[in-house]
C-alpha positions in Angstrom: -158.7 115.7 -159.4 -159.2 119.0 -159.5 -157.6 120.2 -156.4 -154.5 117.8 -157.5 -153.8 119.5 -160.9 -151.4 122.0 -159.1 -149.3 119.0 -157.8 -149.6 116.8 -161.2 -148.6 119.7 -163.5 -145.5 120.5 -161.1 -144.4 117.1 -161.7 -144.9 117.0 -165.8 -148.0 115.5 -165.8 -151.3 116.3 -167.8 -155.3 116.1 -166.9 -158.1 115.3 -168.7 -161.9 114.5 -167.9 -163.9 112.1 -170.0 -167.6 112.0 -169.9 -170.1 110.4 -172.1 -172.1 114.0 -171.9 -172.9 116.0 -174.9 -169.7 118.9 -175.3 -171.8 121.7 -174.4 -172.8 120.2 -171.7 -169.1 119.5 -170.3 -168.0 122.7 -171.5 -170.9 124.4 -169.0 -170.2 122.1 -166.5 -166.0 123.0 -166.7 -167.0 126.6 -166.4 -169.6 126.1 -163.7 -166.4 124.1 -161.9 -163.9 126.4 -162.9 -161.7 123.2 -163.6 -158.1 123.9 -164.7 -157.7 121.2 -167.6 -160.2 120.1 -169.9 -163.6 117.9 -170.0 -163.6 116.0 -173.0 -167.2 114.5 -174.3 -167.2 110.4 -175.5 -170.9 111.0 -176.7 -170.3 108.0 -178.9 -169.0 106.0 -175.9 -165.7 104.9 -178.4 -162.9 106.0 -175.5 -165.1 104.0 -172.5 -165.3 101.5 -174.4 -161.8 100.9 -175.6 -160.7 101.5 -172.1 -162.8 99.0 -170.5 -164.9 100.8 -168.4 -168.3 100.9 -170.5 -171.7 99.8 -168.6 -174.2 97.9 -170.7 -176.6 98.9 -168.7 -176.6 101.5 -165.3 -180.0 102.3 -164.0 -181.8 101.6 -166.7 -179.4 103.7 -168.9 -176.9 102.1 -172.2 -173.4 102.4 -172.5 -172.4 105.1 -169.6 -168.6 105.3 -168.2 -167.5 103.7 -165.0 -166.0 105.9 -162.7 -162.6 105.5 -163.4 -158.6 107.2 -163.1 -155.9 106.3 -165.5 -152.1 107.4 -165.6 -151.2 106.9 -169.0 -147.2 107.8 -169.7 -145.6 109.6 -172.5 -145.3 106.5 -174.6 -149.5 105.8 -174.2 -149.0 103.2 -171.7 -151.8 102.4 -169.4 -149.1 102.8 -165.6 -152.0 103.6 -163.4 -155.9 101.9 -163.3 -158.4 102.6 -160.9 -162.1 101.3 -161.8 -165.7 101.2 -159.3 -168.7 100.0 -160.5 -170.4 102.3 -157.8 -170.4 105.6 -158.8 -170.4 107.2 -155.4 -167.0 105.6 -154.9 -163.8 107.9 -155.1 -160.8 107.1 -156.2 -157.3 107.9 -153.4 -155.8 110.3 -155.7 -152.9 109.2 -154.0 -152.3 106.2 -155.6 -152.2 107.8 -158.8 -150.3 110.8 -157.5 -147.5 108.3 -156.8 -147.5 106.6 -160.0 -147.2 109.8 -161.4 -144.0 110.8 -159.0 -142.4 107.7 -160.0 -142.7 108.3 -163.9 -141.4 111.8 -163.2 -138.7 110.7 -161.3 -137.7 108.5 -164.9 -137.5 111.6 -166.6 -139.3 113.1 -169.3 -141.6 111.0 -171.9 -142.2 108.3 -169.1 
């Protein structure tokens, strides 16, 4: 995502990471990256939850996050889902890059 923020903030849009790491640790890790938007910490696993993409269980470890990429408009609507249970798998930031076009093309708060 990172090399896409360019292209996403030209068209209105926002980023954010979510991680269900502790914030010190994402805050070392968005330095270490250099990442131009923010990593955000879930410790207590409420936002993967909520969104649906919560393991149980992932080698041997509770209540990590799927690898996942939303586009969420303006209003809080959910335009965009991409979701892998293998976390090796990518998402084509593509896809989301042209849901994000389309809701710019709408005008603003879409």
């Amino acid at each position: 995502m990172g090399q896409a923020a360019p292209r996403v903030e030209a068209m209105g849009g926002r980023i954010a990471a979510i991680a269900v790491t502790a914030t010190f640790s994402q805050m070392a890790f968005a330095k270490h990256l250099g990442v131009p938007f923010p990593l955000l910490s879930d410790w207590g696993r409420e936002t993967c939850a909520a969104y649906g993409v919560r393991y149980d269980v992932w080698k041997e470890h509770d209540g990590l996050a799927k690898r996942s990429l939303f586009v969420i408009d303006g209003s809080g609507t959910i335009r965009y889902r991409w979701v892998t249970d293998d976390a090796l798998e990518t998402p084509v930031i593509e896809d989301a890059l042209e849901v994000i076009a389309s809701l710019a093309e709408q005008g603003p708060g879409r």
